[in-house]
LUMVEX-909924 format. One record per residue (C-alpha): x, y, z; residue in three letters; residue number from 1. Coordinates in steps of 0.1 Angstrom, whole numbers, plus 5000, padded with zeros to 4 digits. Layout:
N
ATOM      x      y      z   residuo   num
ATOM      X      Y      Z       ALA   NUM
...
This chain:
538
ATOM      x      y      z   residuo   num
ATOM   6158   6591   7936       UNK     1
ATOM   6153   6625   7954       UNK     2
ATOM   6132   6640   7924       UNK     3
ATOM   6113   6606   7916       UNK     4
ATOM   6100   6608   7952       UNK     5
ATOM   6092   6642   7950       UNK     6
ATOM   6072   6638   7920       UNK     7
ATOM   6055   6608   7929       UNK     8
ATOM   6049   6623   7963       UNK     9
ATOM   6030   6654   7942       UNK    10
ATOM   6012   6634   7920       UNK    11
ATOM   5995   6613   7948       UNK    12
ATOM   5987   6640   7967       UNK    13
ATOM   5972   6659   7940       UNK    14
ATOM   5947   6628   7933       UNK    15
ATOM   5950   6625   7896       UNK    16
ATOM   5976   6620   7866       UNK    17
ATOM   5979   6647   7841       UNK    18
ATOM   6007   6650   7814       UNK    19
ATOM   6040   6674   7818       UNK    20
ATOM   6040   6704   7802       UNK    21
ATOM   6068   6714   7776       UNK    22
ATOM   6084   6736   7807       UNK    23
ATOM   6084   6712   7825       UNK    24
ATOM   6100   6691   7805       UNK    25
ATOM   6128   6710   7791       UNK    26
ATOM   6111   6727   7762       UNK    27
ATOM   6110   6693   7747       UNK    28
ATOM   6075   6681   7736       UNK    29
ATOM   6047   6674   7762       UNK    30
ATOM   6053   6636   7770       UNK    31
ATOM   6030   6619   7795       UNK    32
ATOM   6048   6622   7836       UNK    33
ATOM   6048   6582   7843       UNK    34
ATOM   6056   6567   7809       UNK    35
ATOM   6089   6554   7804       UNK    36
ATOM   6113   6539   7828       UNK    37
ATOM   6111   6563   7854       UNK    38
ATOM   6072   6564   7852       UNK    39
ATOM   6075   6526   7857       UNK    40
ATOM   6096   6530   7886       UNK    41
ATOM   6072   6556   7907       UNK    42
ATOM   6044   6530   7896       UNK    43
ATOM   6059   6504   7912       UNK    44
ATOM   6071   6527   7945       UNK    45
ATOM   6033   6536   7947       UNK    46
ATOM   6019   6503   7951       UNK    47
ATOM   6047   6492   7970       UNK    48
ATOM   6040   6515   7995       UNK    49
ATOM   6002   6516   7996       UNK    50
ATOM   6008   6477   7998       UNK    51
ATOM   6034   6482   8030       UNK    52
ATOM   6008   6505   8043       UNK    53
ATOM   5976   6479   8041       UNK    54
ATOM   6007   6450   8056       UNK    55
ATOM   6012   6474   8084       UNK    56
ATOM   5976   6482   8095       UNK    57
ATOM   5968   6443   8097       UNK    58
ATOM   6001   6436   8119       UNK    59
ATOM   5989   6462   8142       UNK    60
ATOM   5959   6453   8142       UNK    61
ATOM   5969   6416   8147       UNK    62
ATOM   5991   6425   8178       UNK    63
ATOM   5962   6450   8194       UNK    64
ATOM   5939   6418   8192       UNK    65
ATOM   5964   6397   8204       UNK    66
ATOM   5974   6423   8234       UNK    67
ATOM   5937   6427   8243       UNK    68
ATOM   5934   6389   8245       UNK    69
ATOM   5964   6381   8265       UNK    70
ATOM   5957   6409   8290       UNK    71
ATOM   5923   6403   8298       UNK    72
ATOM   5928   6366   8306       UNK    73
ATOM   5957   6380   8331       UNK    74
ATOM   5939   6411   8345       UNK    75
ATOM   5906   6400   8343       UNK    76
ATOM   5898   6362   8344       UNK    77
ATOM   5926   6350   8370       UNK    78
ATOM   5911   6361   8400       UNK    79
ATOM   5871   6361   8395       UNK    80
ATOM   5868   6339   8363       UNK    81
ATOM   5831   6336   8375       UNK    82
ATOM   5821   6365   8370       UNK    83
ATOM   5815   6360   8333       UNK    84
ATOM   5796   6332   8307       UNK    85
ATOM   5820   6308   8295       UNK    86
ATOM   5809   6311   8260       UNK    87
ATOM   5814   6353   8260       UNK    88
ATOM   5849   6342   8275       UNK    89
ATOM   5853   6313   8247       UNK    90
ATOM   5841   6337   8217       UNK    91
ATOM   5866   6365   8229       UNK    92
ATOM   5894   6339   8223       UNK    93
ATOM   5884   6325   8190       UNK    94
ATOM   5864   6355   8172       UNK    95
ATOM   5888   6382   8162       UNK    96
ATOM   5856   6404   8148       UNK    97
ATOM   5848   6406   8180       UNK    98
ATOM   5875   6419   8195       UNK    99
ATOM   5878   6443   8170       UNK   100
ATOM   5847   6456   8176       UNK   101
ATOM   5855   6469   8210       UNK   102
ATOM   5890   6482   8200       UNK   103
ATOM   5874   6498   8171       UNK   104
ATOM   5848   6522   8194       UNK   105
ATOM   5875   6531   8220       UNK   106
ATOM   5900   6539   8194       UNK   107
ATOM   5924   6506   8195       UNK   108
ATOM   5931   6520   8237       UNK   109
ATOM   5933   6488   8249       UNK   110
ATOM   5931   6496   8289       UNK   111
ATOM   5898   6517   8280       UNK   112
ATOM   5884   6483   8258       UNK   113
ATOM   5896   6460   8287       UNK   114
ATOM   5874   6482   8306       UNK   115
ATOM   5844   6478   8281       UNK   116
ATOM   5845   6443   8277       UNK   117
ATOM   5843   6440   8314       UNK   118
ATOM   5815   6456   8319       UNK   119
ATOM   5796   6448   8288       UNK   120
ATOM   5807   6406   8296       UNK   121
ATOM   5790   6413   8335       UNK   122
ATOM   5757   6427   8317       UNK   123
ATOM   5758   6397   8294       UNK   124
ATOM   5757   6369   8322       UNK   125
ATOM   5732   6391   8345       UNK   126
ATOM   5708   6394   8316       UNK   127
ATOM   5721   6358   8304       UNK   128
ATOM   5720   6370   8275       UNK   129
ATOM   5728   6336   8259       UNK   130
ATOM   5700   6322   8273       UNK   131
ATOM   5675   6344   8258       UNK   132
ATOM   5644   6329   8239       UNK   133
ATOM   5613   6339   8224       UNK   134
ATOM   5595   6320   8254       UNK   135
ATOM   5620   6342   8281       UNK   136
ATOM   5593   6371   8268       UNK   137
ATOM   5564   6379   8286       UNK   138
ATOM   5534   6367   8256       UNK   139
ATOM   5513   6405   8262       UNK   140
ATOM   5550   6421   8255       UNK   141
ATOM   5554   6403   8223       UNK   142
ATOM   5520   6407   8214       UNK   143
ATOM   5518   6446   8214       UNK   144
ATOM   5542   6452   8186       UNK   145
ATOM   5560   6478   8206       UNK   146
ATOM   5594   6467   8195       UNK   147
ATOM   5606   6445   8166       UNK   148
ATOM   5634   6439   8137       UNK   149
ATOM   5618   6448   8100       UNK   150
ATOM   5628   6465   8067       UNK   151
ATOM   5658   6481   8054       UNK   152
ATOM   5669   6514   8055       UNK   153
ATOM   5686   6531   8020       UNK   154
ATOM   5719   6514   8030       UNK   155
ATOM   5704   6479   8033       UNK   156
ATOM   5706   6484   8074       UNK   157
ATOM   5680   6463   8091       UNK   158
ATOM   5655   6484   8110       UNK   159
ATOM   5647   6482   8145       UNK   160
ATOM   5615   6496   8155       UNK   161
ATOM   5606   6514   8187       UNK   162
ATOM   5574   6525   8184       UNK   163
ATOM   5575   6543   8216       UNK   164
ATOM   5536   6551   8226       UNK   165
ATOM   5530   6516   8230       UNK   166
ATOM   5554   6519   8258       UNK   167
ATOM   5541   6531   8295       UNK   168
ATOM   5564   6539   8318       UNK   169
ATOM   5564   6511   8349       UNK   170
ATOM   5591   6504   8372       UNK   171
ATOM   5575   6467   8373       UNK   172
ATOM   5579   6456   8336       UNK   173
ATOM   5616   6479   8329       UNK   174
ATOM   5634   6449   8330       UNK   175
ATOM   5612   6426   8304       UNK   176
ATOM   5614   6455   8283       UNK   177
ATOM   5651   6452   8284       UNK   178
ATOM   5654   6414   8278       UNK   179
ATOM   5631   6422   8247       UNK   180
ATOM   5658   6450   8231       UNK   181
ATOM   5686   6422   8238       UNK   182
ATOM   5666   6393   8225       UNK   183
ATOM   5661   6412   8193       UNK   184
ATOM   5695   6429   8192       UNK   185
ATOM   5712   6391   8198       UNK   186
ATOM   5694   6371   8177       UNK   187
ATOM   5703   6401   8150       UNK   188
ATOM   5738   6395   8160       UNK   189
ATOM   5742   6359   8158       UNK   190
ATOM   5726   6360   8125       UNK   191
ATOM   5740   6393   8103       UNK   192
ATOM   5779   6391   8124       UNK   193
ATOM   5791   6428   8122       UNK   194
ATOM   5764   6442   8102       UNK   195
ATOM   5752   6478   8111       UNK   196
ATOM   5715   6482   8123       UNK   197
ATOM   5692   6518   8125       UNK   198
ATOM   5669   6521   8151       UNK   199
ATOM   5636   6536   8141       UNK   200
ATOM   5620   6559   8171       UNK   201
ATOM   5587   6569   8158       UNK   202
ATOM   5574   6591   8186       UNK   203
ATOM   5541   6598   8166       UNK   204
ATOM   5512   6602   8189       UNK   205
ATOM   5536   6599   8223       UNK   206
ATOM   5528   6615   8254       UNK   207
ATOM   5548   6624   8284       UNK   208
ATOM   5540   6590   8302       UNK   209
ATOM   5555   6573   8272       UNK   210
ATOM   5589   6584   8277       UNK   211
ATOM   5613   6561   8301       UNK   212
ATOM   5646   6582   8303       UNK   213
ATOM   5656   6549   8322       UNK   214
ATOM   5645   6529   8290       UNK   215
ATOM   5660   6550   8267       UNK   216
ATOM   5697   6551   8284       UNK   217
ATOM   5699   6515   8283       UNK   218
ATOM   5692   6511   8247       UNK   219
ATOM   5719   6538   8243       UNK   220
ATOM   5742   6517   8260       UNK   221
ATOM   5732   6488   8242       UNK   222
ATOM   5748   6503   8214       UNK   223
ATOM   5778   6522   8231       UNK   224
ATOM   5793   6492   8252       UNK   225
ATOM   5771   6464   8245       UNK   226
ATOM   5768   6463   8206       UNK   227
ATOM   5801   6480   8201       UNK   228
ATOM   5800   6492   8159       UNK   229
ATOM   5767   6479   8156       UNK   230
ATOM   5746   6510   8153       UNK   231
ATOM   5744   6526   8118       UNK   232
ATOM   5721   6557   8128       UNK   233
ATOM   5690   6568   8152       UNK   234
ATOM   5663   6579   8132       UNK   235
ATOM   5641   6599   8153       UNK   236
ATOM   5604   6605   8134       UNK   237
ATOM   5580   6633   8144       UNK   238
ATOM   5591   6640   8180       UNK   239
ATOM   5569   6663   8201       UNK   240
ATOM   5584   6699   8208       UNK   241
ATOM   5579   6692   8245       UNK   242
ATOM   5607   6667   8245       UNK   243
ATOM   5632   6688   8232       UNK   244
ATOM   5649   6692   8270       UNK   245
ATOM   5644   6653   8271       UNK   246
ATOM   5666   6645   8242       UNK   247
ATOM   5695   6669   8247       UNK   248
ATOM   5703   6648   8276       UNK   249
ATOM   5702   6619   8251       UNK   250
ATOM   5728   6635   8232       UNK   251
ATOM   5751   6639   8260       UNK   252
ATOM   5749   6605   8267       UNK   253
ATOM   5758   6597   8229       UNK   254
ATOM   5787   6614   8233       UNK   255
ATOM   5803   6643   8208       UNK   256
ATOM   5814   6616   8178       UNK   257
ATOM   5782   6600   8180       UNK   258
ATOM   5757   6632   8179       UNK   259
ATOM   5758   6632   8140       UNK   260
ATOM   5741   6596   8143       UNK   261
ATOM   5713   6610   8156       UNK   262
ATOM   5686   6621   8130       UNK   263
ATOM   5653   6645   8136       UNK   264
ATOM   5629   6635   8110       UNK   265
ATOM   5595   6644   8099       UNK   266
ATOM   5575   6630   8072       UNK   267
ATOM   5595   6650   8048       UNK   268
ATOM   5630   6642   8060       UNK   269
ATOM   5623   6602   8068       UNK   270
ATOM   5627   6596   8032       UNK   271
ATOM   5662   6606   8030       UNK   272
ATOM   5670   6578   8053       UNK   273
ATOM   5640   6549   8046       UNK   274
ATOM   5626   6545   8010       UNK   275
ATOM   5587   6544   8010       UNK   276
ATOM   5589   6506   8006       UNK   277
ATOM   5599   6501   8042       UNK   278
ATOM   5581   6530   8056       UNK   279
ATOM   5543   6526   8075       UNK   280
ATOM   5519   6548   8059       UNK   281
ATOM   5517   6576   8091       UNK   282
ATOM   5553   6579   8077       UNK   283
ATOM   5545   6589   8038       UNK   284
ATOM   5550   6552   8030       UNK   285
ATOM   5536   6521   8013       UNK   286
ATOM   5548   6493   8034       UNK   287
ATOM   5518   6472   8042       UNK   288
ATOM   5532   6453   8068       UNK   289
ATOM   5511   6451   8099       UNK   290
ATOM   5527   6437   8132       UNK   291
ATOM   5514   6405   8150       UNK   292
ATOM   5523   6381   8170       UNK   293
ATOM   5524   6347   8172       UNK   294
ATOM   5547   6341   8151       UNK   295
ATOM   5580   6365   8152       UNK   296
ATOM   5585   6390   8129       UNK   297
ATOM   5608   6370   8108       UNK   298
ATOM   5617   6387   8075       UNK   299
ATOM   5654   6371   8079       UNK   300
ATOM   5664   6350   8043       UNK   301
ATOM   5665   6313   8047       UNK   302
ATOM   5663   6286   8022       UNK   303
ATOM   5633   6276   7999       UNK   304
ATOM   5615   6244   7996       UNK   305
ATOM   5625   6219   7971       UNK   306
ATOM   5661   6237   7966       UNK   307
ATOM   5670   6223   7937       UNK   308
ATOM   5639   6199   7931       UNK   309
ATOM   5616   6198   7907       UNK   310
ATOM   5589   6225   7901       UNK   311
ATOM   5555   6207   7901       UNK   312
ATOM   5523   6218   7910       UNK   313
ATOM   5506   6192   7937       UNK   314
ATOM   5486   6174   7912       UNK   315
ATOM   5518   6162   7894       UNK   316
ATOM   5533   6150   7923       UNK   317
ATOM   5498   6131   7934       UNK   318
ATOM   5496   6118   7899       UNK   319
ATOM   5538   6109   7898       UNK   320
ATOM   5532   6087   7932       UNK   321
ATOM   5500   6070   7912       UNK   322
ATOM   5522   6057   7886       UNK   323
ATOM   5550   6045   7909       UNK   324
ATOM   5528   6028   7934       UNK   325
ATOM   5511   6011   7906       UNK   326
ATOM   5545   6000   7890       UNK   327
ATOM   5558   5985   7925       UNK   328
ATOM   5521   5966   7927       UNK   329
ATOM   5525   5951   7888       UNK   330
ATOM   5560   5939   7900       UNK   331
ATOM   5549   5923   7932       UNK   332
ATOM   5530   5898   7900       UNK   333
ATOM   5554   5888   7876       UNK   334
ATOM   5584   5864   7878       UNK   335
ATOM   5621   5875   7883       UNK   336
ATOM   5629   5874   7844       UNK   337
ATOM   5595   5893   7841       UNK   338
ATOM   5605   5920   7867       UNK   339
ATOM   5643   5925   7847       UNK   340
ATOM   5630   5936   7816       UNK   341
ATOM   5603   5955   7830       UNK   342
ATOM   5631   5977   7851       UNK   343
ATOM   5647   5981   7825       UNK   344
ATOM   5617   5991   7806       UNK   345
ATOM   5607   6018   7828       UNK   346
ATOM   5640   6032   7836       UNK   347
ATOM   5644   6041   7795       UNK   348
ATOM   5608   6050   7796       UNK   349
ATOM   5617   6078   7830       UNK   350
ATOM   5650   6083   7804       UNK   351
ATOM   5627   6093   7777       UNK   352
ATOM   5606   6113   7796       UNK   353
ATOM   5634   6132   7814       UNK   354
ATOM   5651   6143   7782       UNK   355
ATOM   5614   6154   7762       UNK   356
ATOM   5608   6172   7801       UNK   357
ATOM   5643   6190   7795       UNK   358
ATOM   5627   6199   7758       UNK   359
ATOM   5599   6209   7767       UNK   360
ATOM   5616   6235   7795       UNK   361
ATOM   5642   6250   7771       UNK   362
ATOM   5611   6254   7743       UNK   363
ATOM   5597   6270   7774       UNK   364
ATOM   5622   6292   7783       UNK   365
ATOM   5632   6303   7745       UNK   366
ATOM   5594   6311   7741       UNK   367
ATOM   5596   6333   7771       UNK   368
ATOM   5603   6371   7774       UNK   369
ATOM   5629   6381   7800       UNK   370
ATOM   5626   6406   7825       UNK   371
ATOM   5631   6444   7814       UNK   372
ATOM   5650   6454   7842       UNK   373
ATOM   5687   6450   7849       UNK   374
ATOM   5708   6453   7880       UNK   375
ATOM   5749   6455   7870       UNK   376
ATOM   5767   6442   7901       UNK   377
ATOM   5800   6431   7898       UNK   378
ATOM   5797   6398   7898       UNK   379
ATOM   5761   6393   7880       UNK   380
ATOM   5740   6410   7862       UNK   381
ATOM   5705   6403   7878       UNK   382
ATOM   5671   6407   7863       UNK   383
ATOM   5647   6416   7871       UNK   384
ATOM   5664   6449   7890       UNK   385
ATOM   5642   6457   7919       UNK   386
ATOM   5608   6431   7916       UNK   387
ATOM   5596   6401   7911       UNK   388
ATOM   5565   6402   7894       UNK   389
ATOM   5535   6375   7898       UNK   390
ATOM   5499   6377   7887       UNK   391
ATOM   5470   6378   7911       UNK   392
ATOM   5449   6352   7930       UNK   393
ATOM   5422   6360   7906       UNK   394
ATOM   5448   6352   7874       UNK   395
ATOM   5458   6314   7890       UNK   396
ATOM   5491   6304   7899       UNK   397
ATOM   5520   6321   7883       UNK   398
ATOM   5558   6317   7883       UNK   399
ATOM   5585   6346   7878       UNK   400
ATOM   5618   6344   7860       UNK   401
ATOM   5655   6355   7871       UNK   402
ATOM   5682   6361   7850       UNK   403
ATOM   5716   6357   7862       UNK   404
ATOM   5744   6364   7837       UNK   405
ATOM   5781   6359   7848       UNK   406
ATOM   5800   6388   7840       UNK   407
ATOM   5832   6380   7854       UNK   408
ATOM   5861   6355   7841       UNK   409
ATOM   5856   6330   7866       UNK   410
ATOM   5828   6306   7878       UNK   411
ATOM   5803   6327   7904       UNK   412
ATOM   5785   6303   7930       UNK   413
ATOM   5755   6318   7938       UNK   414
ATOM   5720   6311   7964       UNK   415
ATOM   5690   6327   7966       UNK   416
ATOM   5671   6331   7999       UNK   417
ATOM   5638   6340   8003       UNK   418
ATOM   5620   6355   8037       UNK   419
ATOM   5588   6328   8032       UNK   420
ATOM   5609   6297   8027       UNK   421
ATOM   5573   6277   8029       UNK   422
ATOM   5558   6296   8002       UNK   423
ATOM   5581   6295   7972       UNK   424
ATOM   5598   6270   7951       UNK   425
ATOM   5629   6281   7935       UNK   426
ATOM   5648   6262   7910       UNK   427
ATOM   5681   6262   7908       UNK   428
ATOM   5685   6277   7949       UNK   429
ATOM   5721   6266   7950       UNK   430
ATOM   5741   6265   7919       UNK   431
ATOM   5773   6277   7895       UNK   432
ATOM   5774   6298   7867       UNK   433
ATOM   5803   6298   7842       UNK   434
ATOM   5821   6330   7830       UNK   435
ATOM   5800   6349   7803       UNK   436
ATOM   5768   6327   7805       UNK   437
ATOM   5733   6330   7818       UNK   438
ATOM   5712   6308   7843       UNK   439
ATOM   5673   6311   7845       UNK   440
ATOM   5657   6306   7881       UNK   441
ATOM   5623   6299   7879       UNK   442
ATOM   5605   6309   7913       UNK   443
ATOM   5567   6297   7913       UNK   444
ATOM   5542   6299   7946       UNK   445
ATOM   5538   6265   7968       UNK   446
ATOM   5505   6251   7966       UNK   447
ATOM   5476   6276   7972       UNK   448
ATOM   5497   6300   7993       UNK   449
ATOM   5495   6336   7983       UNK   450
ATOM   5521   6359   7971       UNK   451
ATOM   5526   6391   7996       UNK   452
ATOM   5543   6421   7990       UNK   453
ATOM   5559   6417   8023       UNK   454
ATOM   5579   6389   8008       UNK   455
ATOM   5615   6391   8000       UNK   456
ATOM   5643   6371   7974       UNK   457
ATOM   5681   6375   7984       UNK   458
ATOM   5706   6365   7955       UNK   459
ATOM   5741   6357   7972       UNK   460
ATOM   5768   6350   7948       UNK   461
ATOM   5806   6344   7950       UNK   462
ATOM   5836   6342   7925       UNK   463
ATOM   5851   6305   7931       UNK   464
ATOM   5883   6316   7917       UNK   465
ATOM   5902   6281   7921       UNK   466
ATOM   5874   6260   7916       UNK   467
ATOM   5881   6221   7923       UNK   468
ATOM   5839   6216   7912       UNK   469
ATOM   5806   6229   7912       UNK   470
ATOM   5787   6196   7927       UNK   471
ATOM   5763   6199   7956       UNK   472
ATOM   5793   6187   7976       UNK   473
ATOM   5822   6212   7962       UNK   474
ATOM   5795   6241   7968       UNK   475
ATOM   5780   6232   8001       UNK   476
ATOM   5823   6233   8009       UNK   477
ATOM   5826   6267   7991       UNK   478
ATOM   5801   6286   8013       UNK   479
ATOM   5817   6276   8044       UNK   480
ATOM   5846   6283   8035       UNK   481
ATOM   5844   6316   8012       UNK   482
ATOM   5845   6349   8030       UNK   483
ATOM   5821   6372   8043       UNK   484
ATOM   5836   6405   8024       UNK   485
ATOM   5837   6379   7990       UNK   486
ATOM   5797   6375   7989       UNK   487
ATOM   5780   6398   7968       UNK   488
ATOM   5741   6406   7983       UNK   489
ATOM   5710   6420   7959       UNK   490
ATOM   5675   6420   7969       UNK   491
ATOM   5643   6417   7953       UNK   492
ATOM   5610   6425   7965       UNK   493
ATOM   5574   6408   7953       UNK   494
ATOM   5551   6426   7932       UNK   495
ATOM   5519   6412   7925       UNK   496
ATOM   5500   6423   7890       UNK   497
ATOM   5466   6426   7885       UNK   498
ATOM   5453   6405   7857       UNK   499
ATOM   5436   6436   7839       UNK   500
ATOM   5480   6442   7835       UNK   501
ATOM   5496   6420   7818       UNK   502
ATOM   5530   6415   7817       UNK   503
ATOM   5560   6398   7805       UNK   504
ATOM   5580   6398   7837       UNK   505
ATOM   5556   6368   7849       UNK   506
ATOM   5556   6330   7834       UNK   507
ATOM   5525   6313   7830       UNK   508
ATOM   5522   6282   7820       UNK   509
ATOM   5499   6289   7788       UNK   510
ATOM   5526   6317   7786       UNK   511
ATOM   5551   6290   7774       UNK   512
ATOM   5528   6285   7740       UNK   513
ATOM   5520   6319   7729       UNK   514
ATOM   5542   6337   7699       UNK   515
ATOM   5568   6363   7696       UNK   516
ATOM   5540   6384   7679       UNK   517
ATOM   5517   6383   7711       UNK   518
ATOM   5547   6384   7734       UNK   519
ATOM   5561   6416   7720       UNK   520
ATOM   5525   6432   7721       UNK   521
ATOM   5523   6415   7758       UNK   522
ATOM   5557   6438   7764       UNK   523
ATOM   5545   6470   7747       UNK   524
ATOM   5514   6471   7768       UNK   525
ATOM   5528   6465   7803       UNK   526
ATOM   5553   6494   7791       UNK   527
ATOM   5523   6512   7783       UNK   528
ATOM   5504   6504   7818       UNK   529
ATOM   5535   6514   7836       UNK   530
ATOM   5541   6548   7818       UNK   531
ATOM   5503   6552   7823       UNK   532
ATOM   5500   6548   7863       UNK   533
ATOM   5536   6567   7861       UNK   534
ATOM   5525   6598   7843       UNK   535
ATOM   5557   6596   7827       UNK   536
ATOM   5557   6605   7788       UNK   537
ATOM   5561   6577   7761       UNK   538
């Protein structure tokens, strides 16, 4: 038992499985080190182990929770239990996340997280912090675009943005200012639990009466006691020489494990951290997006219209109420018998309809190129990769495909989320897709409303791996119940095409008609166009 611990022991540690050599073995012919019996045996020592390490880490982590709990309701609650909101007090007790948060940035040291939880629960009820809404904002603060959540950073973070020479130093309006970073950073919180964020400092054209050392150590300790585990990096852009002394202090504040969050960018080195999509032009980037206010800066997923409805354009719907108000009138006239058969006329009339309607969508659909572009996750494969394509205002309305295409054994539940629920119609929003099979969602724009390139999709999908159904009812049940680290996220942005480049990736209605010939030639020249505006070679 000696020497199979001793070999497994060198095999782990040197990270990879290679066969034994005939010395090794004797002089006997090279035979591979965990076949056979005794390979089987170190196998299953292996995972036992890894598994008794994974068991042990949770228990601890279990009884640290469970410690930290216990002892602040003892140390700190019993004698001034007003000193704190309720509902931090409540939450503490019932999230375990939570907890783990603070134990996690003071290194599972409970006294020194009792101590952080203290004093990050007494900022909480003096800002009242749960309290916070849009309207506890001062309008001209809101409206000057100094501060606000947008974009992604290359690790899907969520960006804050400080854009600091909007901000003027003033003793009078520090504490608005305050509220504003803990209105954003909560409402963040209570939305994406646990998820990281990077704040943005873009110190391009900042003087000296911009910087608020005061301002700056606060959002600091936003992150360091108050946001424990929330903050992914600080991406500093084009900072003036003369601030140099200024942010040293910063980094003593940051403490010695946190320095290497900080990073000094210029145009050159934002990149590395923000892809161009999500950068403002000053930055090297293409993001359009232009702050105002009223409303929020929203670009948060939530649910389309019609989820799950029918995909009509407003005329159809007009015309579909036409017909049933004149059916209800033409009954109001005829006798009982009269108004039987006439129900039962219409209902296989609407039975009729429904089925050539499903007919006509798969003829549709068949006659329809899919998208070129394929993103492999491990649940679905998701096409189009990166962008949803839809032809311009000039081109009339268009609707864009996605391809979802189950690549596990199992049934995959999956939503899709979009950040202008009022705009787009998306059909199926909420639905199933069986092991090894595809699901079209067609996404079309609502009424007259335009696409923007600001505009996001989010697919969420989930392996339902006992499945008692895949009804509206068994899935609404899933997604409460399905875990956060079990949802697979992919994103999609909006790309609008000009009509002088056409292209396959968007469905028109007169689209749904045209041949395989003219689609194929359809495909070929969008490839072309791209490869074109690319200067890539053919």
């Amino acid at each position: 038992m000696a020497e199979v611990r001793s070999r497994s022991h060198r095999t782990v540690a040197g990270s990879h499985l290679r066969p034994q050599s005939s010395s090794e073995a004797g002089g006997c012919a090279p035979r591979c080190r965990w076949a056979g019996p005794r390979g089987s045996a170190m196998v299953r020592l292996v995972s036992k182990r890894v598994l008794s390490s994974f068991q042990c880490q949770a228990q601890n982590k279990a009884k640290l929770i469970s410690e930290t709990r216990r002892r602040f309701e003892v140390e700190y609650l019993t004698d001034k239990p007003d000193k704190y909101d309720p509902r931090d007090v409540e939450r503490l007790q019932q999230d375990d996340n939570w907890v783990e948060s603070y134990l996690f940035w003071r290194h599972d040291a409970v006294d020194e997280t009792l101590k952080m939880i203290d004093e990050s629960f007494q900022w909480r009820k003096e800002m009242s912090v749960n309290d916070l809404t849009e309207s506890s904002i001062p309008r001209w603060l809101l409206e000057i675009g100094g501060i606000y959540l947008h974009g992604y950073d290359k690790e899907g973070n969520k960006l804050l943005w400080i854009r600091v020479k909007y901000h003027i130093k003033d003793h009078k309006t520090i504490l608005d200012k305050k509220k504003l970073i803990a209105f954003w950073l909560e409402r963040y919180a209570k939305r994406e639990s646990g998820k990281p964020i990077t704040v943005m400092f873009d110190l391009s054209e900042t003087g000296l009466n911009s910087i608020d050392m005061d301002f700056v150590r606060f959002i600091i300790n936003c992150f360091k006691v108050y946001y424990p585990k929330y903050l992914s990096k600080i991406v500093i852009f084009d900072m003036p020489w003369i601030m140099n002394a200024a942010f040293k202090i910063v980094k003593s504040w940051l403490g010695p494990e946190a320095v290497s969050l900080l990073k000094f960018t210029s145009k050159n080195e934002v990149q590395d951290y923000v892809s161009v999509e999500y950068l403002p032009p000053h930055m090297g980037g293409t993001d359009p997006f232009k702050y105002t206010y009223p409303p929020l800066v929203d670009d948060d997923f939530q649910t389309p219209l019609c989820e799950n409805g029918p995909i009509a354009s407003e005329d159809e719907a007009s015309s579909k109420e036409d017909i049933e108000s004149d059916g209800k009138e033409t009954l109001e006239t005829v006798s009982n018998d009269e108004q039987t058969a006439l129900l039962k006329k219409i209902n296989l009339t609407e039975a009729v309809s429904k089925a050539e309607e499903n007919e006509k969508i798969d003829s549709k659909m068949k006659g329809f190129k899919k998208p070129l572009s394929v993103f492999k996750g491990p649940l679905l494969h998701i096409s189009p990769a990166e962008e949803l394509y839809f032809g311009s205002t000039e081109s009339g309305e268009k609707k864009a495909l996605i391809v979802l295409t189950n690549v596990t054994k199992n049934i995959v539940a999956f939503k899709v989320r979009t950040t202008a629920p009022e705009k787009y119609r998306v059909k199926p929003s909420n639905s199933s897709c069986d092991p090894g099979a595809s699901v079209d969602i067609v996404v079309s724009p609502h009424g007259g409303l335009t696409v923007s390139a600001q505009d996001r999709f989010l697919i969420m999908a989930a392996e339902m791996e006992q499945s008692p159904g895949t009804g509206p009812a068994e899935l609404t049940q899933f997604w409460k119940e399905v875990l956060r680290n079990k949802v697979v996220e992919h994103r999609l942005r909006c790309h609008i095409v000009e009509s002088s480049k056409p292209t396959t990736l968007t469905l028109k209605d007169s689209a749904f008609n045209m041949s395989d010939k003219t689609s194929e030639d359809m495909c070929l020249q969008f490839a072309n166009s791209r490869r074109a505006s690319d200067g890539s070679p053919p």
